[in-house]
Each structure stands twice: as structure tokens, then as C-alpha cells.
PAKOL-418740 format. One record per atom (N, C-alpha, C, O): x, y, z. Coordinates in steps of 0.001 Angstrom, whole numbers, plus 500000, padded with zeros to 6 digits. Layout:
// PAKOL-418740
XYZ...
This chain:
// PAKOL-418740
464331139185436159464029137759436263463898137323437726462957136572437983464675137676438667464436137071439681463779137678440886463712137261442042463142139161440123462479140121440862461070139158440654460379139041441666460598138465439417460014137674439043459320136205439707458197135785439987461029135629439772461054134321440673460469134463441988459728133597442453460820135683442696460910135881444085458868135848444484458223135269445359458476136742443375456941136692443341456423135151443270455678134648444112456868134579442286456623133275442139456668132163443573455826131300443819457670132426444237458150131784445433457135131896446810456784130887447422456727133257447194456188133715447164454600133000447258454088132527448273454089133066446086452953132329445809453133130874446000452681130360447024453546130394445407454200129074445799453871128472447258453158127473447353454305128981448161454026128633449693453094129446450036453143129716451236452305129922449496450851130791449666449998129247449284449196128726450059450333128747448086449773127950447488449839126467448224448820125777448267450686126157448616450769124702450056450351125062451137449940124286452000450407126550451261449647126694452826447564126501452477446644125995453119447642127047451473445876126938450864445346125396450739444224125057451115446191124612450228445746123296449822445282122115450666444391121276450536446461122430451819446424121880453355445157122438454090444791121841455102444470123514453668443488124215454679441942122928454496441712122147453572441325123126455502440273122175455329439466122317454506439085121550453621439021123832454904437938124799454094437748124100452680436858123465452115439278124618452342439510124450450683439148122715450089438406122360449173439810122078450816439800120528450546438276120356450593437784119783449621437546120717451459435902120614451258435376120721449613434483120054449092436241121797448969435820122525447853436685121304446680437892121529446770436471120399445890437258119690445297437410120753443947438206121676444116436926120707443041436952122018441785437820123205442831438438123840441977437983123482443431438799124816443946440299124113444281441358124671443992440200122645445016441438122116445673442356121840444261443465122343444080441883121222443606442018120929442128442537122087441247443472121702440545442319122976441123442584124332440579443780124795441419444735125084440698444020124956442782445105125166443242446110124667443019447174125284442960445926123002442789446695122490443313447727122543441714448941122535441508446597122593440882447320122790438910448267123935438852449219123851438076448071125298439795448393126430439768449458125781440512450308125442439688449910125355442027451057124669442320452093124136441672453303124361441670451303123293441053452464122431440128452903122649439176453700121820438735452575124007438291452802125043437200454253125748437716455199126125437024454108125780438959454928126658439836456311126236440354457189127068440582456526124484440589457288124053441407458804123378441014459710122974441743458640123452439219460232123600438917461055124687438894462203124740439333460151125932438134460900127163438306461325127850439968462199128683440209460400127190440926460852127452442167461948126861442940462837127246443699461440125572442344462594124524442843463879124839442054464928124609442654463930125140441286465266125905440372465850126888440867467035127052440577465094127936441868465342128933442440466152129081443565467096129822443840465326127863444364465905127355445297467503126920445242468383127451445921467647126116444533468565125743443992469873126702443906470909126654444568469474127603442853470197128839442413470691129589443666471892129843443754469885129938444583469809130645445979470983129797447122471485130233448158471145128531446490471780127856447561473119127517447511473942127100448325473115127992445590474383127725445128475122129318445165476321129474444930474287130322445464474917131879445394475609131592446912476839131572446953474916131390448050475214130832449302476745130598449401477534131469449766477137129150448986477787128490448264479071129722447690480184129768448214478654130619446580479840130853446162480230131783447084481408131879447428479153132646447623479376133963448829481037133180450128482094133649450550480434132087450232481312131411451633482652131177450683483709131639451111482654130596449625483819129930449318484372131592449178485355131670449915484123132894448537484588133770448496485245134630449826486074135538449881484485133915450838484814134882451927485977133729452697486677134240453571486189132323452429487078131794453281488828132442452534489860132639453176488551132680450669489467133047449936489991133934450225491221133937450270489251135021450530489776136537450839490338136345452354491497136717452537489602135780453492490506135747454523491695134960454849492264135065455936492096134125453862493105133547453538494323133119454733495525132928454545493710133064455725494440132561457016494387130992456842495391130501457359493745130257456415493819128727456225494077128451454580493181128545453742495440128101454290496210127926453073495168126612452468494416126782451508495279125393453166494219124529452588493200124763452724492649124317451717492246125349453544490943125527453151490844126779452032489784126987451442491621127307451878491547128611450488491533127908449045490905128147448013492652126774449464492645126010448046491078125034447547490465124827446499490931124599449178489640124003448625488783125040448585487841124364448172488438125860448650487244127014448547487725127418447015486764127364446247488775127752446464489226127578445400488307126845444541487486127342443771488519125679444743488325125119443825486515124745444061485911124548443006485983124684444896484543124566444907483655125785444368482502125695443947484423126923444467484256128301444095484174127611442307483087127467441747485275127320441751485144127254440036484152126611439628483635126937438560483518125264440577482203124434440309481129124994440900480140124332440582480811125994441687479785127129441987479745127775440433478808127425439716480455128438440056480529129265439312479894128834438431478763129239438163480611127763437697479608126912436477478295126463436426477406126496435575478433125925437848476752125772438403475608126905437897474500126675437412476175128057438140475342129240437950475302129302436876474134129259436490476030129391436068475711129589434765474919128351433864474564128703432739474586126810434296473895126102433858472696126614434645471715126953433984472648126712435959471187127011436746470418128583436170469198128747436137471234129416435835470703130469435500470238130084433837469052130278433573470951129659432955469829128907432118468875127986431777468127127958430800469033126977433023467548126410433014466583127448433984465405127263433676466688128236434803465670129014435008465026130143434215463904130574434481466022130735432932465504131481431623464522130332431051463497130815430571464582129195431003463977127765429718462652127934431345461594128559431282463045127368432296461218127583432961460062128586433197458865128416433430461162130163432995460160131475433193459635131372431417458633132057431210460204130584430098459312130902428886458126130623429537458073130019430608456664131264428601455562131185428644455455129621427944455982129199426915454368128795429134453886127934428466452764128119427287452394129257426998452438127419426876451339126444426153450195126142426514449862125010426162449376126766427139448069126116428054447621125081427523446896124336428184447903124833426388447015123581425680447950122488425551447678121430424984449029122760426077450192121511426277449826120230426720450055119294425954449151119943428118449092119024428542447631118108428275447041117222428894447356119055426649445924118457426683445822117072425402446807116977424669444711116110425189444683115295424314444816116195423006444914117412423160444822115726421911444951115887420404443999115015419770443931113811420018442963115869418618442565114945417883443433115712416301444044116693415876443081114848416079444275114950414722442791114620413401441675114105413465443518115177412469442489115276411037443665115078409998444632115837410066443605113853408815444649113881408214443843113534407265443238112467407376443623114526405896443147114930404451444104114186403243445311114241403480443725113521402022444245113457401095444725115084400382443871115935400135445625115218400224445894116802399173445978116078397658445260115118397381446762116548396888447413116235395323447984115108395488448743114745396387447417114307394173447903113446394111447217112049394119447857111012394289446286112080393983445012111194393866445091110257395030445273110510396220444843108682394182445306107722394608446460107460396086446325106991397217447424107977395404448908107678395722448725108532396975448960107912398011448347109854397133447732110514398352447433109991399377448101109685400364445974109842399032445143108628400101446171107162400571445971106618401657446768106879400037447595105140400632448819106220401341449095105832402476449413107169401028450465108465402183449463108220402906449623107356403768448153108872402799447637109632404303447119108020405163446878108009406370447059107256404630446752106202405403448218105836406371448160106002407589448984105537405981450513105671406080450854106536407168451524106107408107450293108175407104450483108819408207449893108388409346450403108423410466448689107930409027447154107677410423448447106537411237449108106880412217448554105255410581449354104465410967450960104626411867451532103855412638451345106099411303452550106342412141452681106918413363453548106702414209451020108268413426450777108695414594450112107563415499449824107545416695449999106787414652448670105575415953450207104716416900450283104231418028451059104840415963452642104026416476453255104729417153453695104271418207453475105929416839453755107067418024452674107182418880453194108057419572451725107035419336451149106914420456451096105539420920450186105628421744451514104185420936451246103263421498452699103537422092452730103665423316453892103644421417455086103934421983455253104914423296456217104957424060454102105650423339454300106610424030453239106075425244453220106647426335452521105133424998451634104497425912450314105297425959449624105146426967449791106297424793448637106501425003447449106004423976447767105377422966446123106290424252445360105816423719444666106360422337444531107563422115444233105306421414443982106183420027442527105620419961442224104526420438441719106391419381440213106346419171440303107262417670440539108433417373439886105683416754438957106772415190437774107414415561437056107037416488437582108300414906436235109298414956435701108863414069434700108173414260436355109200412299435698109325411369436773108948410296437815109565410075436376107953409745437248107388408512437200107205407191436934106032406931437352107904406210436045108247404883437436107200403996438556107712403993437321106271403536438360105122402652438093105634401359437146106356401051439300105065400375438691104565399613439199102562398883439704101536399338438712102991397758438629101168397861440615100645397633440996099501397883441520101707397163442898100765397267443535100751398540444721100434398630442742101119399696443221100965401278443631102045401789444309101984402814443235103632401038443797104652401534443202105295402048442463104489402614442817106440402414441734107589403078441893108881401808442624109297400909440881109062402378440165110505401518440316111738403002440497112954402944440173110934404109440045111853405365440055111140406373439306110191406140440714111018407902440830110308408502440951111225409642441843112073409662439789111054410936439992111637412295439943110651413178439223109663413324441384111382414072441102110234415439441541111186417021442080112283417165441176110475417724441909111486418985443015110404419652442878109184419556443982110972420250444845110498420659444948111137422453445036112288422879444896109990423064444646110780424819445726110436425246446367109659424537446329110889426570447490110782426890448012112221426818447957113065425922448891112233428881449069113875429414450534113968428429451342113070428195450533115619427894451260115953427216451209116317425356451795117134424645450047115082425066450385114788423923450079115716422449450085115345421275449832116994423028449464118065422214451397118692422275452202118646421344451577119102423373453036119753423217454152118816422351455281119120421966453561117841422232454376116484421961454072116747419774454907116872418879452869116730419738452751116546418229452030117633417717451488117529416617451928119019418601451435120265417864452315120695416338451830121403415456453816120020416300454125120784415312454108120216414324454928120590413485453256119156413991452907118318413014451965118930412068451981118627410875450995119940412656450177120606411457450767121286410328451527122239410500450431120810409073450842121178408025450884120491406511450162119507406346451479120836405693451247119915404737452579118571404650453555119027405247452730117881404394453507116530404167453475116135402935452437115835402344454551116106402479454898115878401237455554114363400514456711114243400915455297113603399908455704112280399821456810111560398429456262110641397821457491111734398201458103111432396683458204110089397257458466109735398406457783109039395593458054107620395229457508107334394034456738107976393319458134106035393889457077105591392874456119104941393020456219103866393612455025105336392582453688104789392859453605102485392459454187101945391518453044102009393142452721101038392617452289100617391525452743099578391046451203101425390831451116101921389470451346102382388543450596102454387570453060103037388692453238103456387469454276102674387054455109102234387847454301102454385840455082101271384794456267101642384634457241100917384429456222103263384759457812103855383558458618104195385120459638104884385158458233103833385876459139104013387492459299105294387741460367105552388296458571106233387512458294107551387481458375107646389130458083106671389823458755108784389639458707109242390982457801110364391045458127111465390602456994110201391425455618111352391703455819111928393053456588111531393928455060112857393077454953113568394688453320113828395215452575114550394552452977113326396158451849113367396090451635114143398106452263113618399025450814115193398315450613115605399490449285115073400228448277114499399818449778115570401670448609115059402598448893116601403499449770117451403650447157116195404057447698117911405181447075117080406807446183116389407301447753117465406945447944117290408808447487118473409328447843119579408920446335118178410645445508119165411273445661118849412823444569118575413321446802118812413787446505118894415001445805119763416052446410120798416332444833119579416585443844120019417413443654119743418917443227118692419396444066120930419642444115120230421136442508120116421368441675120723420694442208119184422494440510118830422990440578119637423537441469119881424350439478120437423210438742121887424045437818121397425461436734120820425374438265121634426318437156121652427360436119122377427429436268123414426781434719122254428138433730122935427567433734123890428894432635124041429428434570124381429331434914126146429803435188126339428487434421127047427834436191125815427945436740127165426874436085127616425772436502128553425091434866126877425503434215126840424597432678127020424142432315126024423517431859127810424245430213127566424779429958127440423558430290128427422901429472126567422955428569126306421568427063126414422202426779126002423326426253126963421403424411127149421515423547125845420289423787125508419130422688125512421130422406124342420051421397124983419083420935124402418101421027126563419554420234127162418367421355127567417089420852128130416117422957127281417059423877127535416426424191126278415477424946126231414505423196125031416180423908123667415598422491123126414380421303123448414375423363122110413365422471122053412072422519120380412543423682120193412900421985119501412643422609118201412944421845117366412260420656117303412571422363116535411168421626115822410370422319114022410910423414113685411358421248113353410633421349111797410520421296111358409286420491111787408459422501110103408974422226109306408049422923107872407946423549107464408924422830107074406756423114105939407395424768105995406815425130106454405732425691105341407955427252105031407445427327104153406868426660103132407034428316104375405898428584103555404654430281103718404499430701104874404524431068102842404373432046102645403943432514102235402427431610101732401760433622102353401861434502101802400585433545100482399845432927099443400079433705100838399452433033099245398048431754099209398722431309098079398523430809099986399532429632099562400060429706098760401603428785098472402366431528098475401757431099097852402906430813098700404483431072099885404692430330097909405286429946098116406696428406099215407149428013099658408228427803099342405532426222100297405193426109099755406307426532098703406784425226100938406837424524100922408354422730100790407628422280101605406822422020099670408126420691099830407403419757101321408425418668101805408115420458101644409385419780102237410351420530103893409883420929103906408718420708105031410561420485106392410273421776106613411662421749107457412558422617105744411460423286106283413087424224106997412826424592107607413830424874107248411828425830108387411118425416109826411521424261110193411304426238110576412046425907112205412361426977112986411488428023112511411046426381114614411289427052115188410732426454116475411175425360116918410825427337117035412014426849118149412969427385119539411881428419119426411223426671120590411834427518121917411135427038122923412026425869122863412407428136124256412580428311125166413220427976126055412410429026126443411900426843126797411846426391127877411622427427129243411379428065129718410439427178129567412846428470130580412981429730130709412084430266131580411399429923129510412402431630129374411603431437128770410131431999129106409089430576127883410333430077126915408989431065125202408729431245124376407835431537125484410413432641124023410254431496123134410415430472123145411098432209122085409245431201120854409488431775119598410397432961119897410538431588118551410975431739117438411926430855116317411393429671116159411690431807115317410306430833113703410682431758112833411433432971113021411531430976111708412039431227110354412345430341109327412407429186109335412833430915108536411994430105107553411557430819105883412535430404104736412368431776106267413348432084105280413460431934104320414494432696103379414715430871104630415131430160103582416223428730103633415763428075104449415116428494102541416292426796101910415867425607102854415860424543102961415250426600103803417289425018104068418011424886105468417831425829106069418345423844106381417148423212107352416903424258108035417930425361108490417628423641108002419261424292108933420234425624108914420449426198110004420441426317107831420658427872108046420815428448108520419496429538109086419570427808108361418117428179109153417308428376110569417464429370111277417298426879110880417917426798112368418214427886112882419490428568113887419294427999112080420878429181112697421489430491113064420795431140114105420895430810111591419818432345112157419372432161113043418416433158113761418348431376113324417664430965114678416616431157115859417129431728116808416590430677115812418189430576116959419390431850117473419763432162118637419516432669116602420393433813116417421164435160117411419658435916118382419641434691116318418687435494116936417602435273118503417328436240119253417456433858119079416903433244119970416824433905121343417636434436122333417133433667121015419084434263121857420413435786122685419901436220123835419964436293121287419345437538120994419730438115122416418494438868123365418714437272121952417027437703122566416076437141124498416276437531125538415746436141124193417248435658125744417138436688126427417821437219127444417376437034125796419081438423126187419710439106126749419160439190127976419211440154125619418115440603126099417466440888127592416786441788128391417043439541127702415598438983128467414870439342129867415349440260130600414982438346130063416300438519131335417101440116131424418339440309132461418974440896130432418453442332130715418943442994131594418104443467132718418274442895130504416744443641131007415231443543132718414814444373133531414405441990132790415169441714133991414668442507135763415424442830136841414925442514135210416719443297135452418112444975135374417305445387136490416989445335134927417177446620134881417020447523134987415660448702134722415422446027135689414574446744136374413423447509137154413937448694136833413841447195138473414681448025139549414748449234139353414894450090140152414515449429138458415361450759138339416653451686137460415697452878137696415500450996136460415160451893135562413656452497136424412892453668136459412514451532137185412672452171138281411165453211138980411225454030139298410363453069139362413073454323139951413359456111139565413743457171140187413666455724138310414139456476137290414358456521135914413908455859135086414533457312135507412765457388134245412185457933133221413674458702133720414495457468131956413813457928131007414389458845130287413669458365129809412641460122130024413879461042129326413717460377128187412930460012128111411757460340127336413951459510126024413198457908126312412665456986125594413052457731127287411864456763127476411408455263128278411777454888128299412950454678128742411005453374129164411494452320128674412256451561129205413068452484127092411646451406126453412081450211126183410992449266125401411089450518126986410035449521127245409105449527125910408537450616125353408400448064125103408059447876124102407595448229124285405804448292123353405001448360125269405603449059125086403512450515125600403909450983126405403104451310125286404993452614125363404683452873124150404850452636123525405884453618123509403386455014122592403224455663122568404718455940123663405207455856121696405277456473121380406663457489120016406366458568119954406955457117119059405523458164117668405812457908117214404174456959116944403438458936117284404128459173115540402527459613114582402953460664114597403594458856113369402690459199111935402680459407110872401477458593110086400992460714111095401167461678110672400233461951109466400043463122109142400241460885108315399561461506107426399436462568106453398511463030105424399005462867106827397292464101106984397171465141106275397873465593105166398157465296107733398018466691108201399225466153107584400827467109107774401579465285107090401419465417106860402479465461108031403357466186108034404351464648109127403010465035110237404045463613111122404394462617111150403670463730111609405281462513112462406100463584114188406084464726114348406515462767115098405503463347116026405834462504116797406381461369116334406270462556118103407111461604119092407754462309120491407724463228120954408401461298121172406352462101122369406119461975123122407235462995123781407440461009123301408138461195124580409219462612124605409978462938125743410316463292123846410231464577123448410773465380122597410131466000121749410773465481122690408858466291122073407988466989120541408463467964120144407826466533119846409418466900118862409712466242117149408515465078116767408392467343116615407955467071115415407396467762113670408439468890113379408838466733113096408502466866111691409095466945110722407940466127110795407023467993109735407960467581108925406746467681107685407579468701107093407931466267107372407857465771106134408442463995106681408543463201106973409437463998106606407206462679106719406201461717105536407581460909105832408461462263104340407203461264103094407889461282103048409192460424102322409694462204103761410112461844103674411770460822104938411736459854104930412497461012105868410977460055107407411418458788106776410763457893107145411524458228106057409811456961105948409541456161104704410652454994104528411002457335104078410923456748102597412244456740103493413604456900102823414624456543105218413835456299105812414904457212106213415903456862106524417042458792106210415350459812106345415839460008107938415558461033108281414970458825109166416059459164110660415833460219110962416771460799111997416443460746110351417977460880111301419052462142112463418467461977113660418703463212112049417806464323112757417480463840113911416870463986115043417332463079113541415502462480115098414780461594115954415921461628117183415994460691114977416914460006116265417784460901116784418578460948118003418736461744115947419197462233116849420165463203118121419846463386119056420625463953117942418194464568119047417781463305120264417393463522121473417307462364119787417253461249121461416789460810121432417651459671121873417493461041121052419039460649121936420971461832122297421199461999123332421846462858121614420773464334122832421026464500124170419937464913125284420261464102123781418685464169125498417816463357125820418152463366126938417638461980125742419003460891126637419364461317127394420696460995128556420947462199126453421634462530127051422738463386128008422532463089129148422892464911127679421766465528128717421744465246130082420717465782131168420938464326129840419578463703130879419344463252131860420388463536133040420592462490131035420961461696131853422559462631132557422878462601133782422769463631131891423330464822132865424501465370133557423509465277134745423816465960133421422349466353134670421420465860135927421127466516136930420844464164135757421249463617137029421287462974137305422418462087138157422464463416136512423586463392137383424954462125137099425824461833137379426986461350136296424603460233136027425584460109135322426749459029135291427339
């Protein structure tokens, strides 16, 4: 590990001496790239530092102990020696938690895709329900939400609902949301107070930048037509609805939800990128799934991930067996407690198997 750090350190002041150079600053795409590679770099260093200053630290208090000619300064070296000590052992585990491998797609936007599953009706008014809780978890969080594509139907629910959510972080923040969601209640409709269960599936998607991604437009199928919403309302008399399909893969992309032909087609696009990304990541990272279950889950969009119990007032999440019973703060966008416990079983998974 710290044969590790030392490389890191190393680069590190390779990396402030480069940034400062003129040359480079001429070059903005190069200054920019350094400067990401820097700041990737500067807690686990600064941790190092740290660590290095506190070994310092215990080396002196050890050597005033052993020469033991000053009775009070032995006692105080004593005792600064026992708070060195501890030091190290908190500093040496937050520097195991900064050498895990990140996430490259951590600090990127999310567009999110949330499907009716089983359950008809009662489905669609859940998955509307969900759109509404991630749009609350992102205003809480201060970032911005944009619909793509919103397919209703007429009792106020969705059949399918895409939106992107911008704001740095917000993929590491709600990646572990993909999956299926599960809902027990009683429906508004049923007479005999029956408790049904009805699912929705959750699709988080980090935004692909177009490095990571080259689509060919001899690969793309792109049809126009006119948008139309629930009961007939908001028919477009004009053709500005897009619905892009990837050949290759055969993923399809509509939106319908701006006026204009073309900004349709950007966010179609944008979505499109995003999902081919995806696609071919996924495909990348069978091997390595099969071999290793994730704690909090695969990721896989047909695994059961959460029941929402209303009833009982409770949210549970089988990947980490954790239940909240404050049903009505977690649907008004109050996730942070459930996320931040599935980035702690993902982390200490990590360090359990050494990665």
C-alpha cells in the first residue's frame, strides 16, 4: 500500500509542477485533463501526508521515552505517543477507503428510465410516485431535472417515464437504484381492501460523453411523428416527435417532449449515447459479475431490490436488509440514509475482498 502511495505522491507534484507550466496552460483540453488527474490524486495524498507526519510524531515521542532522562517530558511523550497510535490506526483506514478503485462514471449526470412492471393500473400511479421522489431527491440535493420522454396514462400514472438529472456526483449518489421496486397497498380501486403488489423497474444510466461512445449515423433508423399524450391531450399537429433505433444493438430512443423536431432529436440522442454506453459496459462486466456477487446487488434490472409497504409504513431493501419506517419522508425524496448505507456495504465489501 504505501509502496503505492509513495508512486502516487510522486505524481502528484509531477502533476502541480505541469499545470503551472505555460506551455501546458496554452493547451486548455490538456490543462483540464491534468488538472482532473490532480484532483483524483489529492485526498489519498493528502492522507499520506498526514500519516507520514503522524509516524514522525510517534518515532519522537518514542525516542524522548526510551531516553528517559526528563521524567515529565516521558510522561507527556507517553501520553501523546497513545493518541499517535490511534491516529494511525484511523489514518491507516481512511487511506485503505481512498486507494479502493473508483467509479469513473461517479461524478457523471444520470438519466434515469422508470417502466410500469405487474400490476396494471396500480403500477403506473407507483411509477409515477417514483419519477416524483427522484425529482425530490434532486431538488434537495440542488440539482437539475429535465423529462425526456413521458408515455401517461389517463389515471395520472406512466407506462414509462425518462428524465436526466444533472448535478456533480449524482450517478455515485443513485447508481444503486437500478432494479426492480416493489409496492404493497391497497389500490384505490379495490372494494374488498385487498393489498396487491404491484412492480416498477428502475434503470439508472450515467450520461456518456461522446469520447466514450462513437455511434455511426449509417447505424441510426430515425423516424418522425407527431406527439400525442393521455386522453389525446397535447397531439402535436406537426411531426416533431423522434424515435431514434440503434441497429447494432436494436435499442430504441423516443421523445417527444419539446416542440421542436431538433431538440427532440438532441435529447433522443443524448439518451441513446447514454444507453449504448451502457449496453456495451454491461456486456464488459458479465465476466467479472458472475464471478463476484456485489453485496448490494448486481445491478441487474429483474432483481427485486426494495418493497414499499404501505401498510406498515416501511421501505425495505433486500440487498442489505435494511428497513426505514418513514414510508412518507423516503417517497417526498428524503433517500439520503438508505443511499448512504448501500455506499457503505459497497465500500466495505470492497475492502473485505481486498480490492
Amino acid at each position: 500500500m504505501f509502496e503505492k502511495l509513495e508512486g502516487m505522491k510522486k505524481r502528484f507534484d509531477e502533476l502541480t509542477a505541469k499545470i503551472s507550466d505555460p506551455a501546458v496552460l496554452a493547451d486548455t483540453a490538456a490543462w483540464q485533463k491534468l488538472v482532473k488527474e490532480r484532483s483524483a490524486l489529492e485526498e489519498p495524498v493528502s492522507l499520506y501526508d498526514e500519516y507520514a507526519a503522524n509516524e514522525a510524531t510517534i518515532a519522537e515521542c518514542r525516542e524522548i521515552i526510551d531516553d528517559g532522562s526528563d521524567k515529565e517530558m516521558a510522561a507527556l511523550a507517553k501520553e501523546e505517543l497513545g493518541a499517535a497510535v490511534k491516529k494511525r490506526e484511523e489514518l491507516t483506514e481512511n487511506l485503505k477507503i481512498a486507494l479502493l478503485p473508483k467509479d469513473p462514471d461517479d461524478d457523471k449526470n444520470v438519466i434515469i428510465e422508470i417502466r410500469a412492471g405487474a400490476g396494471g393500473d396500480e403500477a403506473g400511479l407507483f411509477g409515477a410516485e417514483l419519477v416524483r421522489m427522484y425529482e425530490r431527491f434532486a431538488e434537495r440535493c440542488r440539482w437539475k431535472v429535465k423529462e425526456i420522454d413521458v408515455n401517461a396514462n389517463d389515471l395520472g400514472g406512466i407506462k414509462e417515464a425518462v428524465f436526466m438529472i444533472t448535478g456533480h456526483g449524482a450517478y455515485s449518489r443513485l447508481k444503486y437504484e437500478s432494479g426492480v421496486h416493489r409496492v404493497q397497498r391497497v389500490p384505490e380501486t379495490e372494494s374488498q381492501g385487498r393489498i396487491h403488489t404491484s412492480t416498477v423497474t428502475v434503470a439508472v444510466l450515467p450520461e456518456a460523453e461522446d469520447v466514450e461512445v462513437e455511434i455511426f449515423e449509417k447505424d441510426l433508423k430515425i423516424d418522425a411523428y407527431r406527439a400525442g399524450g393521455a386522453g389525446g391531450q397535447y397531439v402535436n399537429k406537426t411531426e416533431s416527435a423522434i424515435r431514434i433505433t440503434h441497429l447494432p444493438t436494436g435499442i430504441v430512443v423516443t421523445c417527444q417532449d419539446e416542440k421542436s423536431q431538433g431538440k427532440n432529436k438532441e435529447s433522443a440522442m443524448k439518451v441513446l449515447k447514454s444507453r449504448v454506453y451502457d449496453y456495451y459496459r454491461t456486456q464488459q462486466e458479465k465476466e467479472y459479475a458472475s464471478s463476484r456477487k456485489m453485496l448490494v446487488g448486481t445491478g441487474d434490472r429483474s432483481e427485486r431490490i426494495r418493497t414499499y409497504n404501505f401498510p406498515q409504513g416501511r421501505v425495505t431493501d433486500h440487498r442489505i436488509g435494511l428497513t426505514l419506517y418513514s414510508l412518507d419522508a423516503f417517497l417526498d425524496g428524503d433517500l439520503f440514509e438508505m443511499l448512504d448505507a448501500l455506499a457503505l456495504a459497497n465500500r466495505n465489501e470492497l475492502l473485505s475482498s481486498g480490492e
